[in-house]
C-alpha positions in Angstrom: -5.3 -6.3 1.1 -1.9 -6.3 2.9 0.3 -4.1 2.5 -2.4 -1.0 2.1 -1.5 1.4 4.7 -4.3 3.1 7.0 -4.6 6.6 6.0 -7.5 8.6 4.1 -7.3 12.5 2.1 -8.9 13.9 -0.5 -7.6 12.8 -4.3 -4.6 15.9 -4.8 -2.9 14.7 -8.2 -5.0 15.4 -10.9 -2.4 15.0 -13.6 1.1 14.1 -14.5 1.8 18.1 -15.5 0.4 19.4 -12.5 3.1 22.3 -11.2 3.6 22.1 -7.5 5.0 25.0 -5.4 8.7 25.3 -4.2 10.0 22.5 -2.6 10.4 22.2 1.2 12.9 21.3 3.2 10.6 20.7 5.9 10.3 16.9 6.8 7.4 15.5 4.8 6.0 18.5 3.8 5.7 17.7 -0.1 3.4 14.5 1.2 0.3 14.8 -0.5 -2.8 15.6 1.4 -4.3 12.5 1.8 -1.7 11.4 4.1 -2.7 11.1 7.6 -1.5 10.3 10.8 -4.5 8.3 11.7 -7.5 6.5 9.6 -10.1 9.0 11.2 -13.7 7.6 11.9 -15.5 11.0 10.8 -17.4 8.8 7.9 -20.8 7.8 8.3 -21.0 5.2 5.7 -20.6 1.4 6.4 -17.5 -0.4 5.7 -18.2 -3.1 3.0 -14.6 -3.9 2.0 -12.4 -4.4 4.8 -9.2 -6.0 4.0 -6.2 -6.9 6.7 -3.7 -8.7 5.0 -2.1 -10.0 8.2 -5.3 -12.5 8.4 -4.4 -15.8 8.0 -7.2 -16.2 5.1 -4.7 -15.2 3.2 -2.5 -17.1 1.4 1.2 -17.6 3.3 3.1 -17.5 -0.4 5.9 -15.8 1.8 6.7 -18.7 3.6 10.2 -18.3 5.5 11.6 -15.7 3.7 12.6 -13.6 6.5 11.3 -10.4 8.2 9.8 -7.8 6.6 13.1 -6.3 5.6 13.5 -9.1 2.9 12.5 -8.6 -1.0 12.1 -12.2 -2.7 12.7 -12.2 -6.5 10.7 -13.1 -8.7 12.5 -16.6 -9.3 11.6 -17.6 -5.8 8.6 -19.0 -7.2 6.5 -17.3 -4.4 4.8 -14.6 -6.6 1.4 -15.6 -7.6 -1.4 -14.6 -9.9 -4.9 -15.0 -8.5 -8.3 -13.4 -8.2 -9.2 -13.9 -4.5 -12.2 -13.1 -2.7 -12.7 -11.2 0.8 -15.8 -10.7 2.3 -18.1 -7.5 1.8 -20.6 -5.6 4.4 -18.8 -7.1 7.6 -19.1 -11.0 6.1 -22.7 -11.4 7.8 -24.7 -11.7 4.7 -22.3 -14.5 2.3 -21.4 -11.5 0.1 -17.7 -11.7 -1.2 -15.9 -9.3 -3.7 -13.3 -10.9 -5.7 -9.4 -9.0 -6.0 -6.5 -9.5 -8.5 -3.6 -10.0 -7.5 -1.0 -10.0 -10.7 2.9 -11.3 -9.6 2.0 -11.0 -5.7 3.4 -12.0 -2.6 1.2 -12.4 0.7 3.1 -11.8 3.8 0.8 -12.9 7.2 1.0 -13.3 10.7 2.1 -17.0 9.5 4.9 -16.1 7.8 8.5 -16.9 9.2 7.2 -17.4 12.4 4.8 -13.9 12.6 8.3 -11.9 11.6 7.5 -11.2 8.1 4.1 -9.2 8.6 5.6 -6.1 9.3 6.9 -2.9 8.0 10.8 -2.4 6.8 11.3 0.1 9.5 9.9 -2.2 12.1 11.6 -5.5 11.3 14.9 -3.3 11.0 14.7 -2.2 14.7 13.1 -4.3 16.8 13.6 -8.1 14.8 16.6 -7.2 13.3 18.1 -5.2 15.8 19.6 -2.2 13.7 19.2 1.6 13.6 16.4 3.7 12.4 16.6 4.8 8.8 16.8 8.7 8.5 13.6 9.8 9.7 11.7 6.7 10.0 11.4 6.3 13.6 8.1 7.4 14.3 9.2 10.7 16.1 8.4 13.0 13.5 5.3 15.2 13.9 2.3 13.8 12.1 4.3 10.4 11.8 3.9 8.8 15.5 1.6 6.0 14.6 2.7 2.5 13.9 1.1 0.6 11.0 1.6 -2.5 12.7 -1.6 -3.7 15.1 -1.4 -5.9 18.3 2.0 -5.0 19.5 3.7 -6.5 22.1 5.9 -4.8 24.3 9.2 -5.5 26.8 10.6 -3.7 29.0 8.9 -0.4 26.8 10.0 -1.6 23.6 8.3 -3.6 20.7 9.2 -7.0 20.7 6.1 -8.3 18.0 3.9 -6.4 15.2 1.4 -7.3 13.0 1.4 -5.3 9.7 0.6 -8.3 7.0 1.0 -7.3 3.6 0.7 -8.1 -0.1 3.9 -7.4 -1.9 3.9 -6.5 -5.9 6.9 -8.1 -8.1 9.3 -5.1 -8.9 12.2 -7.3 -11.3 13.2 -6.9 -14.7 11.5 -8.4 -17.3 13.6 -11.5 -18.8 12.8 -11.5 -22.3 12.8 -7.8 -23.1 9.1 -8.1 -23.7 6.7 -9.1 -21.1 6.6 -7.0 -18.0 6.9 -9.0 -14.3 5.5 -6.1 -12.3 3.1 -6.7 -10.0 0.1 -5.2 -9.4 -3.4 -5.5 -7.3 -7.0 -4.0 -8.7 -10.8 -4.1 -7.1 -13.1 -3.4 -10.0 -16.1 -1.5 -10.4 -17.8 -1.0 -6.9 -21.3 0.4 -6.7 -20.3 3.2 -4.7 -17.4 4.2 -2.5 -18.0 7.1 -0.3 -14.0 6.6 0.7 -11.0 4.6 0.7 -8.7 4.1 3.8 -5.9 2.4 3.5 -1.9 1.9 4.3 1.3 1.1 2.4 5.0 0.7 3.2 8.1 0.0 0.9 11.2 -1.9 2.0 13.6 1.4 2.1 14.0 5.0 2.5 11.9 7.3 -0.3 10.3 4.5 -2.4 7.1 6.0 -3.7 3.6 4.2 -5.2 0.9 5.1 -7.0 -2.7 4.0 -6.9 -4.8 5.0 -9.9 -9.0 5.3 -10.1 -11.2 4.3 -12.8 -14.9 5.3 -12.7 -17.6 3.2 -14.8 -15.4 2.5 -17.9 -13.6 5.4 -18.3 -9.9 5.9 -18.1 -7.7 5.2 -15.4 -6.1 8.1 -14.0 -4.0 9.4 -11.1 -5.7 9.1 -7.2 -2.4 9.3 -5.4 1.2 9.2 -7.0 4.0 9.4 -4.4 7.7 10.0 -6.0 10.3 7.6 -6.3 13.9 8.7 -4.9 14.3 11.9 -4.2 13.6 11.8 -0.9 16.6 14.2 0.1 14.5 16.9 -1.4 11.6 15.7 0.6 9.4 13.5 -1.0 7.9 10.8 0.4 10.5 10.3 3.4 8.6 7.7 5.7 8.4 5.0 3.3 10.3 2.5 4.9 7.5 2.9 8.6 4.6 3.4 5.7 2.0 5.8 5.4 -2.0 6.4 6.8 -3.8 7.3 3.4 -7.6 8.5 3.5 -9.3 9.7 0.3 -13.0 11.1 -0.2 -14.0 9.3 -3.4 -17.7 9.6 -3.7 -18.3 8.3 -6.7 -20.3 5.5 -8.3 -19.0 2.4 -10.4 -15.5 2.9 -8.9 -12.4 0.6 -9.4 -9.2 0.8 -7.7 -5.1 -0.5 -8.9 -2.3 -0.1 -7.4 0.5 0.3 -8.4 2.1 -1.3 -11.5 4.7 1.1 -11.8 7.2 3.1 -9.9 7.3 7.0 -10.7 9.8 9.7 -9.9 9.1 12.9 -8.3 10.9 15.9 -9.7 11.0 19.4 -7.9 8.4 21.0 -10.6 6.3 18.2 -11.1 5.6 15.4 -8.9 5.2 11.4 -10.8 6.6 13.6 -14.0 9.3 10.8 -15.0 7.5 7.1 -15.6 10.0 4.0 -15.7 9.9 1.2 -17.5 7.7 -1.6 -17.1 10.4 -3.7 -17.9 12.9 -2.2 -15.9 14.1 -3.6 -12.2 12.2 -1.2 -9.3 12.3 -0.7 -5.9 9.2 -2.7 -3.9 5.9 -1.1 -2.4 3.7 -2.8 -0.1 0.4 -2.2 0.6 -1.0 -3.4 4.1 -2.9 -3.0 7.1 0.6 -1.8 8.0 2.8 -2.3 5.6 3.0 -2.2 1.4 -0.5 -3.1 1.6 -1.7 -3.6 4.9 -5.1 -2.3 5.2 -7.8 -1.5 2.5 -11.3 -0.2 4.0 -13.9 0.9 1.9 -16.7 2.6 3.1 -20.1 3.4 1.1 -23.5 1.4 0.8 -23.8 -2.0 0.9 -22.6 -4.1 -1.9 -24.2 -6.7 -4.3 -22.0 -8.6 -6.3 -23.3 -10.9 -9.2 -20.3 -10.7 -11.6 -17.5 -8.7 -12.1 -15.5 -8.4 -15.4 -11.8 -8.4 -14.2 
């Protein structure tokens, strides 16, 4: 699913109230544990959701909207809402594992030319030729790693990424009443033994959240990355994305991301919810983006029907 970002932790925000020490000024350090410099491969399970959104299987609703830098509103027309299906346990045995996708916009190596599927920070310095934003240059310590895959260089410098991405609808509502935020949600796997998975924004210190469900119990916090106050630290590297990794094991598991944006204050982080009618700022999930990459590891799946 693009736009997730490689990256995999253990679960650290347990609820909306949960006090955090002093803030630091030290770059990145109020991250949350499950941010990682690299998807490790320490995990003996099997994949059986494996998602790139840079894949042509996915829909090109992106089109030529420019690079990656580029946020298309919701009157573009180029948002859709689908339940899609990808394939499960490598794609050997004709299993597939449907997704919703709720005001979405797929970004892949086909769109504008193979400019598109890439992070912000990317597209900004090596399509767009401009400079890096604060610290999103990948020189920071823990922060080397490109989301983007396949990259071609000149002369030492990247030229071409691929970091594909699925983009979720941030504008305002138009009738004061029905919210156009986007949002994407696999429901009620068997088991996951661990999510990996990657997400970018489109500037500096835009946050997301991703939230857990288990059987048909509530959904609750699994990561929750502040909105705007980066200066103070939180959640810097946005705009080059993040590595997530998080040890799930648990049963009956579903997955959303993110529906709404959340500020981070300096007592509590995700303490200030906006509105969901309200115009926010955009994440991405990738392989190497918003949304890039999504991988799922646990036993093999068997789908018959899942309620959406």
């Amino acid at each position: 699913m693009k736009q997730l970002y490689r990256s995999v932790g253990v679960a650290v925000v347990a609820a909306l109230c949960q006090a955090l020490p002093a803030v630091s000024q030290t770059v990145g350090a109020n991250d949350p544990s499950c941010v990682v410099e690299k998807w490790l491969d320490t995990s003996s399970s099997p994949k059986i959701i494996d998602i790139n959104f840079s894949d042509t299987s996915w829909p090109n609703t992106w089109g030529d909207s420019g690079t990656g830098i580029q946020c298309p509103e919701y009157t573009s027309g180029r948002y859709v809402n689908a339940i899609l299906t990808t394939p499960a346990n490598g794609g050997t045995d004709g299993v597939a594992y449907p997704v919703l996708f709720h005001n979405c916009i797929f970004a892949t190596t086909a769109s504008n030319g193979g400019t598109a599927a890439a992070t912000a920070a990317f597209s900004r310095q090596f399509y767009e030729g401009q400079k890096a934003t604060n610290y999103n240059d990948w020189k920071q310590a823990g922060h080397t790693v490109m989301l983007e895959d396949n990259i071609v260089y000149d002369a030492g410098k990247p030229v071409r990424g691929e970091a594909g991405f699925v983009q979720m609808c941030r504008n305002a509502s138009t009738d004061g009443v029905t919210s156009l935020h986007g949002w994407m949600e696999i429901d009620h796997i068997p088991y996951v033994e661990r999510i990996q998975w990657s997400w970018s924004s489109t500037s500096w210190g835009r946050g997301i959240k991703c939230d857990i469900k288990v059987g048909d119990g509530p959904w609750e916090p699994l990561v929750w990355m502040g909105s705007e106050k980066q200066k103070q630290q939180w959640t810097v590297f946005a705009d080059q994305g993040y590595f997530m990794e998080n040890v799930i094991d648990k049963r009956d598991v579903s997955f959303r991301l993110p529906k709404s944006r959340l500020l981070a204050s300096t007592k509590y982080v995700s303490s200030v919810r906006t509105s969901p009618l309200n115009r926010l700022h955009t994440p991405r999930p990738i392989r190497s983006e918003t949304l890039a990459n999504f991988r799922i590891s646990a036993s093999s799946v068997s789908v018959v029907a899942i309620p959406m």
